[in-house]
N, C-alpha and C positions, 0 to 999 in steps of 0.2 A: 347871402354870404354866410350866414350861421350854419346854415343846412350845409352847407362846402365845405365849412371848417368842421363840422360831425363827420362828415362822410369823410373827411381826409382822415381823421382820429381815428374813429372803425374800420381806416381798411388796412386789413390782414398784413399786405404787402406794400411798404412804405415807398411811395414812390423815389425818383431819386431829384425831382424837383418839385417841392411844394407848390411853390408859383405856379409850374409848368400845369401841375395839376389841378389848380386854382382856375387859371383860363380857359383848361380846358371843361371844366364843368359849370361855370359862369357864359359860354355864349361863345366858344370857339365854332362850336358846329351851330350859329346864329346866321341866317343869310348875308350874303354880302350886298351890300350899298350899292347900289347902281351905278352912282355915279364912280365907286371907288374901278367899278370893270370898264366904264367909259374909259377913265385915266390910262388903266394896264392896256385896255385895245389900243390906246393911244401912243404908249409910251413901242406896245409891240412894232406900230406904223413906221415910228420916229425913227427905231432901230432898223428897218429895214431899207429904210431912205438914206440914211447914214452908210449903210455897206455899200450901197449904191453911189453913192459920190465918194465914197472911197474908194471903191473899185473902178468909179471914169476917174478920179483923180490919178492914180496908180497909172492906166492906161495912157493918159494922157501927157504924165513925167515919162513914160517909153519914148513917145512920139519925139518931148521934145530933145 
């Protein structure tokens, strides 16, 4: 954290959010979690099942 807080001090060009810069040199570019891409594939699934019954739903308020 000390080294992040030097290297935000020394640089030239102050960014325009400290914090922003703080994450990003603390472990933004850190691999992601496995399980956190399990979740996001899951959440993509969820979301496509959804359009899905909302689109036979839609269809099916035609019919009736």
């Amino acid at each position: 954290l000390f080294a992040v807080l030097v290297a935000l001090y020394e640089e030239p060009e102050k960014p325009d959010s400290a914090l922003d810069f703080l994450k990003h040199h603390l472990g933004a570019s850190a691999p992601e979690n496995p399980e956190i891409e399990a979740l996001r594939l899951e959440v993509a699934e969820m979301k496509e099942k959804y359009e899905a019954v909302m689109e036979e739903n839609k269809k099916l308020k035609i019919k009736v």
